[in-house]
N, C-alpha and C positions, 0 to 999 in steps of 0.2 A: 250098715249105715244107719245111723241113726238120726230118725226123720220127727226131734220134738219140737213142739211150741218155739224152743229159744230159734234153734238152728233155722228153722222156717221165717223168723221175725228178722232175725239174722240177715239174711238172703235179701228180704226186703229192705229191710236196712239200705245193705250194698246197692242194692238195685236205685234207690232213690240216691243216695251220693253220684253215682254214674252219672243217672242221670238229669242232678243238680249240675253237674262238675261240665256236661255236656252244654247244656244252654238250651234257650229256647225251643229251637229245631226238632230239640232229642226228645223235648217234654210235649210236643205235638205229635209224636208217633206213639203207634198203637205199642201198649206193656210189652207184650211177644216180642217185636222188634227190638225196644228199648232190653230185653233181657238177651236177645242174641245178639247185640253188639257187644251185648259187658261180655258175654262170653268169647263172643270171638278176639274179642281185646286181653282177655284174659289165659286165653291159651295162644294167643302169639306171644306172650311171655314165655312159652316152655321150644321146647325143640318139637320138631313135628312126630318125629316117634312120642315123646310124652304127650304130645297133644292126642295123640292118635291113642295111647293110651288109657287117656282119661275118656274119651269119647265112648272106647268099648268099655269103660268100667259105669259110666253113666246110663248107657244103653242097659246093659245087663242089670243095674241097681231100679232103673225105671221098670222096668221086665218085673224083676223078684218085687217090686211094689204092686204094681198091679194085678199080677199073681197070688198074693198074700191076702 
């Protein structure tokens, strides 16, 4: 996976449309919060096996980062 500049700004990016898109409420919780809603909003898009998927591929890529 590859963890550059763009892909990082990227994410934040996403992160602040979410939680434009969200309203006030959303832009009063803490970042943490505000990033696990777009996530969990984002994998109820998929089926629970792929969500389930991506969770072990995220775990395991967080892993090999901070191992590196």
């Amino acid at each position: 996976m590859a963890n550059t500049k763009k892909t990082r700004a990227a994410a934040r990016t996403a992160l602040r449309a979410y939680v434009a898109a969200q309203g006030a409420a959303q832009a009063n919780e803490p970042r943490a919060w505000q990033a696990s809603d777009l996530i969990t909003d984002l994998l109820l898009t998929f089926t629970p096996a792929q969500a389930a998927e991506i969770l072990r591929r995220v775990e395991r890529d967080n892993d090999a980062d901070r191992n590196a």
